[in-house]
Structure formats: structure tokens, C-alpha cells
GUTI-119336 format. One record per residue (C-alpha): residue number from 1; x negated, y negated, z. Coordinates in steps of 0.5 Angstrom, whole numbers. Layout:
GUTI-119336
+-----+-------+-------+-------+
!   i !    c1 !    c2 !    c3 !
+-----+-------+-------+-------+
! NUM !     X !     Y !     Z !
...
+-----+-------+-------+-------+
//
This chain:
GUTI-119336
+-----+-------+-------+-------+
!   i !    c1 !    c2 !    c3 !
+-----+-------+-------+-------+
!   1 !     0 !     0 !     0 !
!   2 !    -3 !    -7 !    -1 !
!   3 !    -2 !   -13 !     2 !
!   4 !     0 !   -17 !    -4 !
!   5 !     5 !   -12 !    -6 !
!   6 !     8 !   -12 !     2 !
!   7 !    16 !   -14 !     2 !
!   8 !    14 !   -17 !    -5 !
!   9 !    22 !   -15 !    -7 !
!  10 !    25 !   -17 !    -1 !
!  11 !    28 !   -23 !     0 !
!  12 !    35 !   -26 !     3 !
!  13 !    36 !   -18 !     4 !
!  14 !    32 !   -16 !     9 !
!  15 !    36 !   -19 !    15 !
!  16 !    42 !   -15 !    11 !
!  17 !    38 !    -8 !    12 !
!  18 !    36 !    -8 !    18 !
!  19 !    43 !   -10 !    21 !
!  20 !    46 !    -5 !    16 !
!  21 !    42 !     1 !    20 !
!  22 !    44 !     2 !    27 !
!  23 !    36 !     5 !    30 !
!  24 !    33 !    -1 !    25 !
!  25 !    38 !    -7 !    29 !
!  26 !    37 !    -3 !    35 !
!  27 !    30 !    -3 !    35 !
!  28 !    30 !   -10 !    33 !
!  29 !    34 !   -12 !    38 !
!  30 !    29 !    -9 !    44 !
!  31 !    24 !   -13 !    40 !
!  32 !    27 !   -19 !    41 !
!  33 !    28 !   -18 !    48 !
!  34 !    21 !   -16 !    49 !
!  35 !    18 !   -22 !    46 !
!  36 !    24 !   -26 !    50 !
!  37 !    21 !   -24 !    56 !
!  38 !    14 !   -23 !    57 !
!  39 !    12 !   -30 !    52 !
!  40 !    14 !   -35 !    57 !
!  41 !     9 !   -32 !    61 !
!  42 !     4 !   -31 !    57 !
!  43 !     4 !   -38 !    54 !
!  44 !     4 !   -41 !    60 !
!  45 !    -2 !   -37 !    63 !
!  46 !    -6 !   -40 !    56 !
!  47 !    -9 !   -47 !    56 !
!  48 !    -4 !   -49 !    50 !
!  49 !     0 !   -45 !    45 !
!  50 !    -3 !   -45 !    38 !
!  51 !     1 !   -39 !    36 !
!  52 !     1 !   -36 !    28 !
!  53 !     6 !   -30 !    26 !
!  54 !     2 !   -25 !    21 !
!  55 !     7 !   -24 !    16 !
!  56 !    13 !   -26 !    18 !
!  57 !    18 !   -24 !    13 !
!  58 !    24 !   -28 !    14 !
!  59 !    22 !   -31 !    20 !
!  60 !    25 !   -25 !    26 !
!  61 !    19 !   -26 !    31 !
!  62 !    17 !   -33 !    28 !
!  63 !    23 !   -36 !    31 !
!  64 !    22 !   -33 !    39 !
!  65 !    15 !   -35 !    37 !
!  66 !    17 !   -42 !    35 !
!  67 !    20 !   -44 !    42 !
!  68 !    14 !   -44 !    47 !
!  69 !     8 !   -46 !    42 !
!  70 !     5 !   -52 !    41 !
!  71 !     5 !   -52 !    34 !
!  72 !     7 !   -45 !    31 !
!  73 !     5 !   -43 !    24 !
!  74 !     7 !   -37 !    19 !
!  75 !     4 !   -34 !    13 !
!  76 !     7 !   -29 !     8 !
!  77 !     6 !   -26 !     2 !
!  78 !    13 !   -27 !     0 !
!  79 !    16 !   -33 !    -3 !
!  80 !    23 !   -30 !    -1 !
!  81 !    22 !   -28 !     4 !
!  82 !    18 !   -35 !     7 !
!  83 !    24 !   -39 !     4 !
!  84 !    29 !   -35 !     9 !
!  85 !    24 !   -36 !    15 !
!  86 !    24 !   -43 !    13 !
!  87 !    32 !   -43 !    14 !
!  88 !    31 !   -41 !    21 !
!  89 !    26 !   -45 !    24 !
!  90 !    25 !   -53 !    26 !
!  91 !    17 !   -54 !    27 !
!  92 !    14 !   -48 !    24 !
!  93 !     9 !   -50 !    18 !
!  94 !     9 !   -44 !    12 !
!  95 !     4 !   -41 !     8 !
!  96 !     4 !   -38 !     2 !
!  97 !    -2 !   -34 !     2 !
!  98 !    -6 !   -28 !     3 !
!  99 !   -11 !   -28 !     8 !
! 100 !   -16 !   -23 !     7 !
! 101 !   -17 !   -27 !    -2 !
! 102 !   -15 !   -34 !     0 !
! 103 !   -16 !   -40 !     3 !
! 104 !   -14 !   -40 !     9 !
! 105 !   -14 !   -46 !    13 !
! 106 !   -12 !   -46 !    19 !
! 107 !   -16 !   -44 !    26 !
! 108 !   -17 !   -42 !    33 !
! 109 !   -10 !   -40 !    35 !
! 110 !    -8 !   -38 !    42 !
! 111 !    -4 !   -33 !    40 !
! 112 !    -2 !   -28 !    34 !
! 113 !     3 !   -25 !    33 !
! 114 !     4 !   -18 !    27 !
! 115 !    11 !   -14 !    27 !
! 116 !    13 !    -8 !    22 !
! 117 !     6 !    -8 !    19 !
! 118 !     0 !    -4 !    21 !
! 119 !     5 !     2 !    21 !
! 120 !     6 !     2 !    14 !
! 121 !    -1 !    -1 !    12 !
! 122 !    -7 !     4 !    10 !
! 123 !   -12 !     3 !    15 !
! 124 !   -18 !     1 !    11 !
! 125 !   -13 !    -5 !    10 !
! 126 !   -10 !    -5 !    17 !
! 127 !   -17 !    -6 !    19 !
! 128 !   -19 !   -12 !    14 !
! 129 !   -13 !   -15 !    17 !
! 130 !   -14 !   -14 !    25 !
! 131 !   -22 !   -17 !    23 !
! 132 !   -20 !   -23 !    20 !
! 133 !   -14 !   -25 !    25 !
! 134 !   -20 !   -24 !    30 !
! 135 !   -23 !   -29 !    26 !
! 136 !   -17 !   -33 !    27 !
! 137 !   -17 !   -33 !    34 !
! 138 !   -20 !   -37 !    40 !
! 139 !   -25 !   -34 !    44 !
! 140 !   -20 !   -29 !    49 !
! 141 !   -14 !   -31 !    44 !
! 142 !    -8 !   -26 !    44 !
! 143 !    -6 !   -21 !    39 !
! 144 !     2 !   -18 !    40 !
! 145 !     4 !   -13 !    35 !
! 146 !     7 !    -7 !    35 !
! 147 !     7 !     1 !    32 !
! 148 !    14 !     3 !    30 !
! 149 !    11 !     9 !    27 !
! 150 !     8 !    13 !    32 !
! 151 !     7 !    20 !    29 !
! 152 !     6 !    23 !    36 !
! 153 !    13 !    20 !    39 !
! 154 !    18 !    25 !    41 !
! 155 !    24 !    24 !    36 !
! 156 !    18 !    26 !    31 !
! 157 !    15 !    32 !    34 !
! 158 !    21 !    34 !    34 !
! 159 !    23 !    32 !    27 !
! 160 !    17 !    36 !    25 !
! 161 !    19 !    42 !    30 !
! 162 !    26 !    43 !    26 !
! 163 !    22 !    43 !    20 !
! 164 !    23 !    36 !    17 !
! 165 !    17 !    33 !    14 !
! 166 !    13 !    27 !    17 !
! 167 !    16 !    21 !    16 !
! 168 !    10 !    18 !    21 !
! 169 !     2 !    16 !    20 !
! 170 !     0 !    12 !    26 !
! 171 !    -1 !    14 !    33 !
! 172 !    -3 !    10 !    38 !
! 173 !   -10 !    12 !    39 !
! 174 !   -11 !    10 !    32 !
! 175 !    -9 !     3 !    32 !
! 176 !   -12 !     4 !    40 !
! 177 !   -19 !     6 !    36 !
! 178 !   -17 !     0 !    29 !
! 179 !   -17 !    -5 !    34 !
! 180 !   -23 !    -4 !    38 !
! 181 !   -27 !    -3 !    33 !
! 182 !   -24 !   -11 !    30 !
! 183 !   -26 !   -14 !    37 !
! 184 !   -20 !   -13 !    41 !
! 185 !   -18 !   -10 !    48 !
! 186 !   -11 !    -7 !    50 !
! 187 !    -8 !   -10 !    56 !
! 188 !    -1 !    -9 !    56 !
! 189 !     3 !    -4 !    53 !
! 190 !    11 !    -4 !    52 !
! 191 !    14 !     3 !    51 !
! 192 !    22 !     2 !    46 !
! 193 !    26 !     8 !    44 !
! 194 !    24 !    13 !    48 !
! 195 !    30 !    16 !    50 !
! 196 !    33 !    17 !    43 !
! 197 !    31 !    24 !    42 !
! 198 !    37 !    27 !    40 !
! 199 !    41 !    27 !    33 !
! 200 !    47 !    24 !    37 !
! 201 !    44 !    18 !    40 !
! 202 !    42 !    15 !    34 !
! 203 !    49 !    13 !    32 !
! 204 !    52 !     6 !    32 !
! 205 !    58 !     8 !    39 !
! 206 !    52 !    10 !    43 !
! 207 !    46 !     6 !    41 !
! 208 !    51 !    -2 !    44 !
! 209 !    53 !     2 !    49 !
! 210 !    52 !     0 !    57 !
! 211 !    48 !     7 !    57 !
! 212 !    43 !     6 !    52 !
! 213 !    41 !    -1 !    57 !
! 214 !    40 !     4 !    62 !
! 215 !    37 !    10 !    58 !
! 216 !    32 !     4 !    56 !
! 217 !    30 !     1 !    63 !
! 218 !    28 !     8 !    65 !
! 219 !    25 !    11 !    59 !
! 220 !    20 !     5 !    58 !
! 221 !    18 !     7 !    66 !
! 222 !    17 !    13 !    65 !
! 223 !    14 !    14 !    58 !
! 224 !     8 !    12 !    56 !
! 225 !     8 !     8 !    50 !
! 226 !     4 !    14 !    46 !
! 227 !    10 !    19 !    46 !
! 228 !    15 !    13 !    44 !
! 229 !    17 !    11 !    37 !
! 230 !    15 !     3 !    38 !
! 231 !    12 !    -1 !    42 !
! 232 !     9 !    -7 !    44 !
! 233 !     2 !    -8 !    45 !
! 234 !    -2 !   -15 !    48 !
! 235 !    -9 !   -14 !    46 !
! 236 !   -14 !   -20 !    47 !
! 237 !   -21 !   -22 !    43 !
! 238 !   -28 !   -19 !    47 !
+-----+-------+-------+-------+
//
């Protein structure tokens, strides 16, 4: 997969998709929260909040990110998918741009933010990107990205058991290893869906429900981040 060619046929569409698919809107949902949780914390902890959100698609994360930064910019590859996370935003500054061949201005940000793409990037791509963001941030700076396809999470060994095919490809240790090698440490790991291990709960009447709350809040206590099929990783520069 190259990065040129990511999202390149997606547009207004996207948001449509995502909402369109009850475990995609689900998982979306708790990412927000997430990040709704835990970003006043840790923008308040750093010196000021120049923040970027690595290709931010049609602006799902940018418009969080966007509320507690100082000055917050976005970057994709996508025109059409930059036009609609333009439409969602107040003070969010774009590019256009890929960032691994083109010019690339803007610096020393505080905090960067990656969802949805290492875990459909091939890893000689994800570790060009992880070396490049790195260049990006200040000394100490935050990454926040997830892993949405963690080939060792439970609904998948159990997929595989049954004698589905592997739909996944990037297990924890791996982006663990990837971001390592490009000059970051984990620090925090938030563990999502973990508690989703059977057909019937991946339905659209349990995943709303009262109970998927409940089930969420324990699973992410008791499960590791590893055996989860996302998950939220804060690592920082060394």
C-alpha cells in the first residue's frame, strides 16, 4: 500500500462508511472518548500544544485535537478527504502534502496524532512515517496513534480457529519494535473492544446498549492491550 495512494478514493463518503457498519461506528465511538478523556491531561502537562493529526482523513480526530491545541494543523494526501475535515473544523490549518516527498514546513509540534494507518501500511512504509514524525516533534514530544488491526486480539485467533482467513497483520510487538527503532517509547496503552469475542455481540442492538458500556470498562481493565482488536498507544520521543 502506498502513502500516495491512501484514502485517494475516499471522500465525503468515508464518515458515511464508517457510521454504515455497527463495529466501525462502535470502535470510532470509543476512540473519541478516549481521546476526549485523556487530551486535557495531557496537553496540559506540556509546555503548549502545537499539535498535528498525520493523515487526518475528513478530520475525525482533528476536530478533538483541534479544542485543546494552541495551534493545530492536519495533513493528508487526500484532497477530498481534506475538503470535508476543513468543514469540520474552526482554526485547523491543512496541507495537502505527503510528507515523506514533499516540502514540508511546519515543525517542533507538541503532539501528533496517527489513527487508521499503520495497521493498513506495509512496514517499511510505517517505519518511514514513524522516523519522519519523529523528525517533526519537539524534544520529549507525544505520538498518540492506535493499532485497529492487532493480529493477536481474541476475535481474531478465534476468527482463525474457526477457519476464517486472517484479516489482520500488525501485532502489538511489532508497532511495539517499529516505534522503538524510530525513537519513541510507550508510555500508555488503552485497550478497546476486547469484550467483543462473539458473533452475536457485534450487532448493531448490543454494541448501543447499556451493557457494551459495562463490558467496555472491564475488558479495558483486565485485558492487555495485546489481546484487543484496538488500541490507543501514547508513546514519547527519546
Amino acid at each position: 500500500m502506498k502513502y500516495t495512494e491512501s484514502h485517494k478514493d475516499k471522500g465525503g463518503d468515508y464518515d458515511e462508511y464508517i457510521q454504515s457498519s455497527p463495529w466501525d461506528s462502535y470502535m470510532a465511538n470509543c476512540e473519541n472518548k478516549i481521546l476526549e478523556s485523556i487530551l486535557p491531561d495531557i496537553i496540559g502537562q506540556l509546555k503548549s500544544a502545537k499539535t498535528l493529526d498525520f493523515a487526518c482523513g475528513t478530520g475525525r480526530i482533528t476536530r478533538i485535537l483541534e479544542k485543546y491545541s494552541s495551534g493545530s494543523f492536519g495533513v493528508d494526501v487526500s484532497e477530498n478527504m481534506v475538503n470535508q475535515a476543513i468543514s469540520k473544523t474552526k482554526a485547523t490549518k491543512y496541507h495537502i502534502v505527503n510528507i515523506l516527498k514533499d516540502e514540508y514546513k511546519e515543525k517542533d509540534f507538541d503532539l501528533i496524532t496517527a489513527f487508521r494507518f499503520f495497521g493498513n501500511a506495509e512496514v517499511e512504509l510505517s517505519e518511514s512515517v514513524l522516523n519522519k514524525l519523529n523528525s517533526l516533534l519537539k524534544k520529549e514530544g507525544l505520538l498518540v496513534l492506535n493499532n485497529h488491526r492487532n493480529y493477536w486480539s481474541i476475535q481474531e485467533i478465534l476468527h482463525r480457529l474457526t477457519g476464517g482467513e486472517g484479516r489482520m497483520k500488525l501485532t502489538h510487538n511489532k508497532l511495539k519494535v517499529m516505534l522503538e527503532r524510530n525513537g519513541f517509547k510507550i508510555i500508555k496503552k488503552y485497550c478497546i473492544g476486547g469484550w467483543v469475542i462473539r458473533n452475536a455481540f457485534d450487532s448493531e442492538r448490543v454494541l448501543n446498549s447499556n451493557y457494551s458500556h459495562i463490558m467496555e470498562l472491564v475488558s479495558s481493565v483486565i485485558l492487555p492491550s495485546s489481546l484487543c482488536p484496538d488500541s490507543i498507544i501514547i508513546a514519547k520521543k527519546v
